[in-house]
Every structure is written in structure tokens, then in C-alpha cells.
C-alpha positions in Angstrom: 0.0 0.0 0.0 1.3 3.8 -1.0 0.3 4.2 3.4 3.2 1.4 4.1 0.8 -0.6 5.5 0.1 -4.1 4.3 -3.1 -5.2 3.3 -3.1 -7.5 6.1 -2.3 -5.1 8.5 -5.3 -3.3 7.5 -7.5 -5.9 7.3 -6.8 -6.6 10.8 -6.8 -3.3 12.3 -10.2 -3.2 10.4 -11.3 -6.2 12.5 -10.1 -4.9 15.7 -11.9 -1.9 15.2 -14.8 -3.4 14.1 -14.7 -5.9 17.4 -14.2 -2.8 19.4 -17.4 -0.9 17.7 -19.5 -3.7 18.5 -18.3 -4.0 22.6 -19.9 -0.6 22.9 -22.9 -1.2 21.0 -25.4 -3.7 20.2 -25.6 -3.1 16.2 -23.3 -2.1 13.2 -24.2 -2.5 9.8 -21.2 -3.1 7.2 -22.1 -2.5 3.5 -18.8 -3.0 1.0 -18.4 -0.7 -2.1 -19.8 -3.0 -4.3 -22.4 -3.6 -2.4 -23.8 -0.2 -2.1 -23.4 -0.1 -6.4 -25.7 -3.0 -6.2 -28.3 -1.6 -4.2 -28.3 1.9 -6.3 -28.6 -0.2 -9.3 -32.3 -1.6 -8.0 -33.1 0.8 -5.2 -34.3 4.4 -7.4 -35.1 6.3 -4.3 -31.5 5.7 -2.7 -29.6 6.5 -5.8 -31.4 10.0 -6.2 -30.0 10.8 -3.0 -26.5 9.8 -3.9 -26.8 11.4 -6.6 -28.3 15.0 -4.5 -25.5 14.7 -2.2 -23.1 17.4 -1.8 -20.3 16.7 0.6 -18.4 19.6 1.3 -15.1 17.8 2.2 -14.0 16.5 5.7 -15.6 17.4 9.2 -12.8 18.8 11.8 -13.3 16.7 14.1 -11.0 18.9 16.7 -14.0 21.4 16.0 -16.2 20.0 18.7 -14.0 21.3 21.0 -14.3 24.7 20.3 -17.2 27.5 22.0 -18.0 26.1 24.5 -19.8 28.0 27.5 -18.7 29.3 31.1 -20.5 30.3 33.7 -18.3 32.6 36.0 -20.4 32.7 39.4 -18.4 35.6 40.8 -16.0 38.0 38.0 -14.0 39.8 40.5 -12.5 38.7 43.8 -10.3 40.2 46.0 -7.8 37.6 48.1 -7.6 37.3 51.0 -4.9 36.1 53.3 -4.3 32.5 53.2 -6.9 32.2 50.1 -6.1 30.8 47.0 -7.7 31.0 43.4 -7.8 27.8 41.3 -9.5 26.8 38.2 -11.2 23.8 37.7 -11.0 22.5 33.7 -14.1 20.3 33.2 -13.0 20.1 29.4 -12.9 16.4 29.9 -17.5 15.9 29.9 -17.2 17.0 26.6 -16.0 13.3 25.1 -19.2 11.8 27.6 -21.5 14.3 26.0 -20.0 13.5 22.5 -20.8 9.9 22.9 -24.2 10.6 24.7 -25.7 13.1 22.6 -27.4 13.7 19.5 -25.9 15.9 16.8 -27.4 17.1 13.7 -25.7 15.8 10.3 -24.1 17.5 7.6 -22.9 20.5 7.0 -25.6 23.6 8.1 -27.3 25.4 5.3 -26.9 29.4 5.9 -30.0 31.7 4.9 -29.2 35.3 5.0 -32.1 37.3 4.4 -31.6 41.1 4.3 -34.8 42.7 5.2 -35.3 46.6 6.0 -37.7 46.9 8.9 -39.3 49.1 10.8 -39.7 48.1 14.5 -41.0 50.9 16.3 -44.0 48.8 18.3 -43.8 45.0 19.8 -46.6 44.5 17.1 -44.2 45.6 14.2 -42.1 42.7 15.0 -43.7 39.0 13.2 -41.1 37.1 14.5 -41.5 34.5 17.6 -38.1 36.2 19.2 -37.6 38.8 21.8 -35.8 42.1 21.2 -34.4 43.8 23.7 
């Protein structure tokens, strides 16, 4: 392989995987390349949305990691002697909540509508929102 790898070695880090994958939970379906060209062959439905897909390249997967939120219960502090100001990092529940919680799929679709408004009254605005 161009990777370096054997085939072998593949084959059986694949397995491994795969045995791991299947220890955590109770069902995973394996479809090979050829089989999925089979199934678009007969199935018309599934090979229209092959065929709408757009994939707009790889996921970062480091991006999960990023804006997260903090809730500071005091902002200033003055100490005092013998206190000490620490930090606790609970950075680590986000690989639980990763594993425990659903995420949408696919890449977000962005609709910017421009709109000039006039919001002088709370019955001017048609939207389900607050302003403040």
C-alpha cells in the first residue's frame, strides 16, 4: 500500500476496530463498495439521494472542542490572606456528551435574508423572538 501498511495489517486493524465498535454497541451495519453499487442499481429512491448529495469535504473533528460556554459565578475577587484561586478545567465531559448526545448531520445550510424593517412597536415585529 502507498500508506506502508500491508493489506493484512489493514485488514486486521479493520477487524479490531470493528470488534471494538460492536463492545460498545449492540448493532453495526457493514455495507462493502460493491455492495452499495448494487443496491443503487435496484433501489431508485436511494440512488437519487447519492446522486443530490453534496459533501463539502472533511468534518474537523477537533471542531467540537471549540465554543463552549462558562459560567463565571463571581468575575472579581479580591484575596484574602491564606486564600487561593484555582481553576477547575471540566473540558474532559465533553468526550461523555460526544458519545451521549445527538448531533445534527451534515454541513448547516446558511439563509441570509436582508430585510429593511421598521420596529418601532412590539406588534411591528412578526417574528416568535424577543428584542431587547
Amino acid at each position: 500500500m502507498p500508506n506502508g501498511k500491508t493489506a493484512g495489517y489493514l485488514r486486521e486493524h479493520d477487524k479490531n476496530r470493528m470488534e471494538f465498535k460492536l463492545s460498545q454497541i449492540a448493532r453495526v451495519d457493514v455495507y462493502w463498495e460493491c455492495e452499495i453499487y448494487q443496491m443503487l442499481k435496484k433501489e431508485r429512491e436511494m440512488r437519487q439521494m447519492f446522486y443530490n448529495y453534496i459533501d463539502d469535504g472533511p468534518i474537523d473533528i477537533r471542531s467540537c472542542f471549540y465554543g463552549g460556554r462558562t459560567g463565571p459565578l463571581k468575575l472579581h475577587h479580591k484575596v484574602k490572606d491564606g486564600e487561593r484561586i484555582s481553576y477547575y478545567d471540566v473540558t474532559s465531559l465533553y468526550p461523555f456528551i460526544n458519545v451521549t448526545t445527538a448531533y445534527p448531520v451534515g454541513h448547516p445550510k446558511v439563509h441570509i435574508i436582508n430585510k429593511n424593517v421598521n420596529w418601532t412597536k412590539a406588534i411591528d415585529n412578526t417574528y416568535n423572538l424577543a428584542i431587547l
